[in-house]
N, C-alpha and C positions, 0 to 999 in steps of 0.2 A: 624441456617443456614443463618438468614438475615445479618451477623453479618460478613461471612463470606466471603474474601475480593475476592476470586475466582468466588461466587456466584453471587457479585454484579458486577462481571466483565462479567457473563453469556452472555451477551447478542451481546458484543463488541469482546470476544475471538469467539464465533461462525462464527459471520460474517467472524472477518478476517479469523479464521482456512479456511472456505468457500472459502473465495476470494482467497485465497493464494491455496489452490486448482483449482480452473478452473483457475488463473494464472501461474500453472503450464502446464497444457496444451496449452495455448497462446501463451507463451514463445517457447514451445515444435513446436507450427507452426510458429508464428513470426520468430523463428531460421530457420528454413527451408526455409521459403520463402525468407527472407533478403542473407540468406547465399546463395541461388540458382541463386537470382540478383550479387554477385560479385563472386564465385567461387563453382564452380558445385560439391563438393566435403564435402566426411564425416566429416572430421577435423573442414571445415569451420561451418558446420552445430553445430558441438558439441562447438565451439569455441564461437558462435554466439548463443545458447540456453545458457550454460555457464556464458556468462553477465548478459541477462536478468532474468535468474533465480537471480543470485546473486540481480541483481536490484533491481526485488520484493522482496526478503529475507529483506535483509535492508531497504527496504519501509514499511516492515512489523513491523519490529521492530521500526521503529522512527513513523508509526504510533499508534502504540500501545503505545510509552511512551509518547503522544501529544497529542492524540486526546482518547484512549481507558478509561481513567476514567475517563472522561464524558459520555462518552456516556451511557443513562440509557434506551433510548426507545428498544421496542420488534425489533427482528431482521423479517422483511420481506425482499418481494422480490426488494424492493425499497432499501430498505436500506443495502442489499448484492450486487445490484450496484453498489451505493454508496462506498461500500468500494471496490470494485473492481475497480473501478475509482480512489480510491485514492492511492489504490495501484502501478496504473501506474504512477500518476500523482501528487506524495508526493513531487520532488522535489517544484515543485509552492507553496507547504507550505512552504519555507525552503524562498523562492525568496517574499514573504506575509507577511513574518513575518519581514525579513530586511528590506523591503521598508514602511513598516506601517509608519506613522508619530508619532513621539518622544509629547511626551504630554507637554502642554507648562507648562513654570514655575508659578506657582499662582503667582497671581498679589500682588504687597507691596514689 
């Protein structure tokens, strides 16, 4: 079972399944609220949950291929923050990792 590449991701698929969860609900207000600020209507409401859904979907997946096999610590309530936070806010890995500095060339 140690051996198994699912098991040693246990800890990193829970979180996100988690985050990706109550991110659904977020989205589900964030749409409503956003959508009631410019257009009082159902369409806008589903148009506007629509995105953000989509948003986190894909934040889900590029942090799963980036950040999820590392991760080995136990999943608490810190660290289902934690990916609930990166879930909104994956782009800034994407804008961290282009601006990193290039490593110089050894000297000689």
């Amino acid at each position: 079972m140690e051996n198994d590449p699912l098991y040693r991701l246990r800890h990193a698929l829970a979180g996100m399944a988690l985050a990706l969860l109550a991110s659904v609900f977020i989205a589900a207000f964030a749409g409503a609220f956003i959508a009631d600020l410019f257009a009082d209507s159902y369409g806008a409401r589903v148009a506007v949950y629509s995105v953000l859904l989509l948003y986190v979907v894909v934040g889900t997946g590029f942090l799963f291929v980036r950040v999820a096999q590392h991760e080995t610590r136990p999943l608490t309530v810190n660290r289902l923050a934690l990916w609930l936070a990166s879930l909104w806010l994956w782009p800034l890995l994407l804008t961290r990792q282009r601006t990193a500095p290039e490593t110089p060339p050894p000297p000689g």
